[in-house]
C-alpha positions in Angstrom: 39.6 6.3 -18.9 38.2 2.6 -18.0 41.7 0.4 -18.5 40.2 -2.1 -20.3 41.2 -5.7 -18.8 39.7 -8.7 -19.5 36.9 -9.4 -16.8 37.9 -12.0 -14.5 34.2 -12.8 -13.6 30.9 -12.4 -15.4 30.7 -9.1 -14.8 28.1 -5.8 -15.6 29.0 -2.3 -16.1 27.5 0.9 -15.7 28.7 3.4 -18.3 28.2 7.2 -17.4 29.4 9.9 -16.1 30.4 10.3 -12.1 29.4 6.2 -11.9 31.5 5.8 -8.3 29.0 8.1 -6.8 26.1 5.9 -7.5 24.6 3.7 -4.7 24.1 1.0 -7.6 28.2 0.2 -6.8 27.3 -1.1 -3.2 23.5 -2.0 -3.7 24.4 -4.3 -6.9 26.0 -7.0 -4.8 23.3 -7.4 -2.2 21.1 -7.8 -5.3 22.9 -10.0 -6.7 22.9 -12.2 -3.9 19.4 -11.9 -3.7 18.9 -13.1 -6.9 20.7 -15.9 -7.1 23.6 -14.2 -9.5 26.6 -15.7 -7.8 30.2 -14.5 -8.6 29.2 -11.6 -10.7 30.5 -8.0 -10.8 30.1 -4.8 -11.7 32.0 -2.3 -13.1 31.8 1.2 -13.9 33.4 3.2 -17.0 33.1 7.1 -16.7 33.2 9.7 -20.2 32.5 13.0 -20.3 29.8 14.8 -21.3 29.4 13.7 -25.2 32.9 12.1 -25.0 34.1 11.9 -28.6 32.7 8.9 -31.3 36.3 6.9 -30.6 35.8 7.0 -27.1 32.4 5.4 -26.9 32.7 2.9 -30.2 36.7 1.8 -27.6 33.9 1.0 -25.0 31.8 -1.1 -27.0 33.8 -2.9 -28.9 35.8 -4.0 -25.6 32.2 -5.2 -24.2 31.1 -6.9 -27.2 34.4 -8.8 -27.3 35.0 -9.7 -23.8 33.4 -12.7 -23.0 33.0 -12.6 -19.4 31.9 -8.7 -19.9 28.1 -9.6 -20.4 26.2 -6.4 -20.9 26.0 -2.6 -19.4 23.5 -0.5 -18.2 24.3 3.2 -19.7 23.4 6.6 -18.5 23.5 10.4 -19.7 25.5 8.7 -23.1 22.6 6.9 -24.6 22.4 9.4 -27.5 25.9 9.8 -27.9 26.5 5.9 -28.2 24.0 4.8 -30.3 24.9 7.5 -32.7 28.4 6.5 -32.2 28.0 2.5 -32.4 25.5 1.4 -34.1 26.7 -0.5 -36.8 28.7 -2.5 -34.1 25.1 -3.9 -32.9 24.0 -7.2 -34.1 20.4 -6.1 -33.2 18.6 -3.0 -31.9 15.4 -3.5 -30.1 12.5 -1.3 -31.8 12.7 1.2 -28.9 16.1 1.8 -29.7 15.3 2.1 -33.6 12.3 4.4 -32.8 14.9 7.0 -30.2 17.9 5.7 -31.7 19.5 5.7 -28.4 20.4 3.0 -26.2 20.2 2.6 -22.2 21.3 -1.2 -22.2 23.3 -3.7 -24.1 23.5 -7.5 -23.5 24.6 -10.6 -25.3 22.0 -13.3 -26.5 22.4 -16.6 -28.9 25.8 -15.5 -29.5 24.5 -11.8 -30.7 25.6 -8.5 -29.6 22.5 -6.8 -28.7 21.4 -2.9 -28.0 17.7 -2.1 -25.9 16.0 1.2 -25.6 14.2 0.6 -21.9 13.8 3.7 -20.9 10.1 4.3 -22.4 9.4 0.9 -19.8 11.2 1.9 -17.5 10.2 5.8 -17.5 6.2 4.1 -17.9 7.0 2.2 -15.1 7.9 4.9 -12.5 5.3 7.6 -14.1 2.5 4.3 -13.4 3.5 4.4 -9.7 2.6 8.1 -8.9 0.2 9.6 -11.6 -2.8 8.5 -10.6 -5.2 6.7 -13.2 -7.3 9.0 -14.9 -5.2 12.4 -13.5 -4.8 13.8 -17.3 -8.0 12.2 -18.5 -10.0 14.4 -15.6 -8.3 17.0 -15.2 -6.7 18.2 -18.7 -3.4 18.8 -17.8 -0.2 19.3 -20.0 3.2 18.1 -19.9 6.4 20.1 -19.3 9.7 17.6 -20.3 12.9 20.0 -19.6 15.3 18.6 -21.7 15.4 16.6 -25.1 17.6 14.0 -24.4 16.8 10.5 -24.1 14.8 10.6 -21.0 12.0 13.4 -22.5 12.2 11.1 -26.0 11.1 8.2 -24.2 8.8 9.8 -22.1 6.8 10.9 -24.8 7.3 7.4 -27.0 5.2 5.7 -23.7 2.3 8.7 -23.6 2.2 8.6 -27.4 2.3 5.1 -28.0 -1.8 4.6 -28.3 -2.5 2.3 -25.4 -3.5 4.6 -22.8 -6.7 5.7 -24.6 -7.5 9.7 -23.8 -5.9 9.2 -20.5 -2.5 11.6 -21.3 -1.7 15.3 -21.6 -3.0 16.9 -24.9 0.1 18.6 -25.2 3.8 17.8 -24.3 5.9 20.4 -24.3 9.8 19.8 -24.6 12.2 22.5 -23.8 15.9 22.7 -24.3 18.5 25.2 -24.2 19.8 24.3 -27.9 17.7 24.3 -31.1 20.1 20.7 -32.6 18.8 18.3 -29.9 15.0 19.2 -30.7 15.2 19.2 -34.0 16.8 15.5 -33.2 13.9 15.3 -30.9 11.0 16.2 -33.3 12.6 14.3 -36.0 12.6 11.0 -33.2 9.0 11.7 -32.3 7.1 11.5 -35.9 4.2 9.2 -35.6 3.4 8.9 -32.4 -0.5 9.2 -30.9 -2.2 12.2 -32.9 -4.0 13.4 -30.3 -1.4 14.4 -28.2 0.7 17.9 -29.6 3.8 17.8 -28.9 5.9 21.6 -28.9 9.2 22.0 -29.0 10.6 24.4 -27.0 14.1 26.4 -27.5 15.0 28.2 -23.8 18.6 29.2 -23.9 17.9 30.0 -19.9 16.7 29.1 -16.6 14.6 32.1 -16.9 13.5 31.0 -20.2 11.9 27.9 -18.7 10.0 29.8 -15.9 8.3 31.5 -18.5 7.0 28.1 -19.9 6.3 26.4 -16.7 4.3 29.7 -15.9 2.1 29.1 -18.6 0.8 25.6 -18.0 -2.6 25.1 -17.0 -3.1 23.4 -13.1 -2.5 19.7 -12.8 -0.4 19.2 -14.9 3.4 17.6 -15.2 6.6 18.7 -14.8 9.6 16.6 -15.4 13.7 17.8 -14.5 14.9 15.2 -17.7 17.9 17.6 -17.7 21.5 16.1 -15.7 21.4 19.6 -13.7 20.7 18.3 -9.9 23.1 15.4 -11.0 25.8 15.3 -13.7 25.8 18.9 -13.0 25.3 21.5 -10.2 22.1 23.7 -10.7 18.5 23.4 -11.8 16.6 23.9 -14.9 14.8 26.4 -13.6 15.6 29.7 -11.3 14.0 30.5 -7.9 11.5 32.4 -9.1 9.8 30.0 -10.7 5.9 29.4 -9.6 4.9 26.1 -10.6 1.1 25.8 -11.5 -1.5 24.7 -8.9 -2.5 20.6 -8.1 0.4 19.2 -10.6 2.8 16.3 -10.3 6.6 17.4 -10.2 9.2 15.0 -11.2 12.8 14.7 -10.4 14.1 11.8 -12.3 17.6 12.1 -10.7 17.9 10.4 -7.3 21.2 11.8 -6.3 22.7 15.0 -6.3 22.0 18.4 -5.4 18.5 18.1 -6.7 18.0 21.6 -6.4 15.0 21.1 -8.8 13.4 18.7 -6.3 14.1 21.7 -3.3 12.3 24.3 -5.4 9.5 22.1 -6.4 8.9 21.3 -2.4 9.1 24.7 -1.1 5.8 25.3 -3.0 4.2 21.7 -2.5 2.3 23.0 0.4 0.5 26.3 -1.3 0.7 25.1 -4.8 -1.0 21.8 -3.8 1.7 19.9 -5.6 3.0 16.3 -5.3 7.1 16.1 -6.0 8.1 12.9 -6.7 12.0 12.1 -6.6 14.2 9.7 -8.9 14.1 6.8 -6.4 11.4 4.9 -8.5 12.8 5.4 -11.9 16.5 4.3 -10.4 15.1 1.0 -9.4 13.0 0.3 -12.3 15.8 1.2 -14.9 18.5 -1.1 -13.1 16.3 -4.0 -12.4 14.9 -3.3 -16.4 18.7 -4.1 -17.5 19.7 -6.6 -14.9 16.7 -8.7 -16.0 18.0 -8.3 -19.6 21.5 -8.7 -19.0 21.0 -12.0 -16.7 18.2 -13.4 -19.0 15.6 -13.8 -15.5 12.6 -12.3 -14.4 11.9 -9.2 -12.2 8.6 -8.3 -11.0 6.3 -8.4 -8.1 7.5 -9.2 -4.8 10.9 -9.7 -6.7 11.1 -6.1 -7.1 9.4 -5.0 -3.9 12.5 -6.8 -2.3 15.0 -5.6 -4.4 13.6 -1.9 -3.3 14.0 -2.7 0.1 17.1 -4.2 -0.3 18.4 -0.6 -1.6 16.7 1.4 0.6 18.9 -0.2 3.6 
């Protein structure tokens, strides 16, 4: 458990799960440099796996009164803490209200404050590889595996109404256990009407390849489960045949990423394009560095930054 001194230095942390294993520990600093943040740090603060309510509401109250501890950046617990903390917030953003989760938290005007980035984040990434018009033309679905915060925000930015008829008619969400959809259908009332979204209980690996087998070509497939990452494995099993001319995304970036592996051995004679987390790691960070810092990153900012990480 994170010891909880005092920072000595205005200093951001990264709360998650296996943090020391994250590139973000050595690629921080050179960004920080970069961007003119001098003498900051970060630091990171692993729980398990839905750690219990004391554990995370410890954590928050530390950062929220801790003066040189400015924000954090969390991962795999952004359920799990909101649930946990909220009424420690001095302000949610509406993303955060709308998922009630939270991926970042940061101090303004004196306030304590929680943010939900992940739909901008996630819109972001998904902007950078689906090309305009692919759902529009083409009339594909969406497979999300998983209903944690990732999928939920996912769906928020298709089914937010300002991407006209340009997404999948039908989102499909599946999980291996019935609470977290029922969480997730609950979250997702209101959004676009034209989009369906199904929620999906598959206990199994197996379970899933029966889904996946059932979409129609071109359409997407997201690993929004922490199996590649925050676990060995992959949603799906090897006998899974993804359908013809459709975007594959692994949101992790490190790992095993036995999802991505799969997904690749049939790129060639499913005509698919597999996309990796790399995108969605650098939009996420810079989305709660941004926030954190109180500057701006975009443009050639961010095309830096990128390189920067890359090495």
């Amino acid at each position: 458990m994170f010891d909880f001194k005092p920072a000595e230095k205005p200093t951001l942390y990264f709360i998650g799960v296996t943090t020391t294993k994250s590139s973000i520990m050595t690629v921080f600093p050179k960004w920080a440099e970069e961007l003119g943040l001098e003498g900051v740090a970060i630091q990171g603060i692993d729980l398990p796996l839905h750690a219990p309510a004391e554990d995370y509401r410890r954590v928050t109250r530390f950062l929220k009164d801790d003066p040189l501890s400015l924000g954090a950046l969390v991962t795999t617990h952004k359920l799990d803490l909101y649930k946990a903390c909220m009424d420690l917030f001095d302000e949610a953003d509406s993303y955060a209200e709308k998922l009630e989760e939270v991926s970042s938290l940061s101090k303004k005007d004196g306030k304590f404050c929680a943010h939900a980035k992940d739909p901008i984040s996630s819109g972001l990434a998904l902007e950078s590889f689906v090309p305009k018009g692919f759902f529009r033309e083409h009339g594909g679905q969406a497979l999300l595996l998983g209903a944690g915060g990732s999928s939920l925000a996912m769906s928020v930015y298709f089914g937010d109404g300002k991407k006209g008829d340009d997404v999948p008619k039908v989102i499909t969400i599946a999980n291996r256990s019935i609470p977290r959809l029922e969480t997730a259908k609950e979250t997702l009332r209101g959004l676009d009407p034209q989009i369906e979204i199904r929620y999906q209980h598959n206990p199994s690996p197996a379970d899933n390849d029966k889904t996946l087998f059932g979409l129609p070509p071109y359409s997407l497939i997201v690993n929004a489960t922490g199996l590649g990452k925050d676990a060995p494995g992959s949603p799906i099993t090897s006998a899974a045949v993804f359908p013809e001319h459709s975007l594959v995304w692994e949101i992790n970036y490190r790992g095993d990423l036995l999802f991505k592996d799969q997904a690749e051995a049939q790129a060639e004679a499913r005509d698919l394009t597999v996309e990796g987390g790399w995108i969605y790691f650098i939009h996420g960070w810079t989305q709660v560095i941004a926030e954190v810092f109180h500057i701006t990153i975009d443009g050639p900012i961010l095309d830096r930054l990128s390189d920067i990480a890359k090495g």
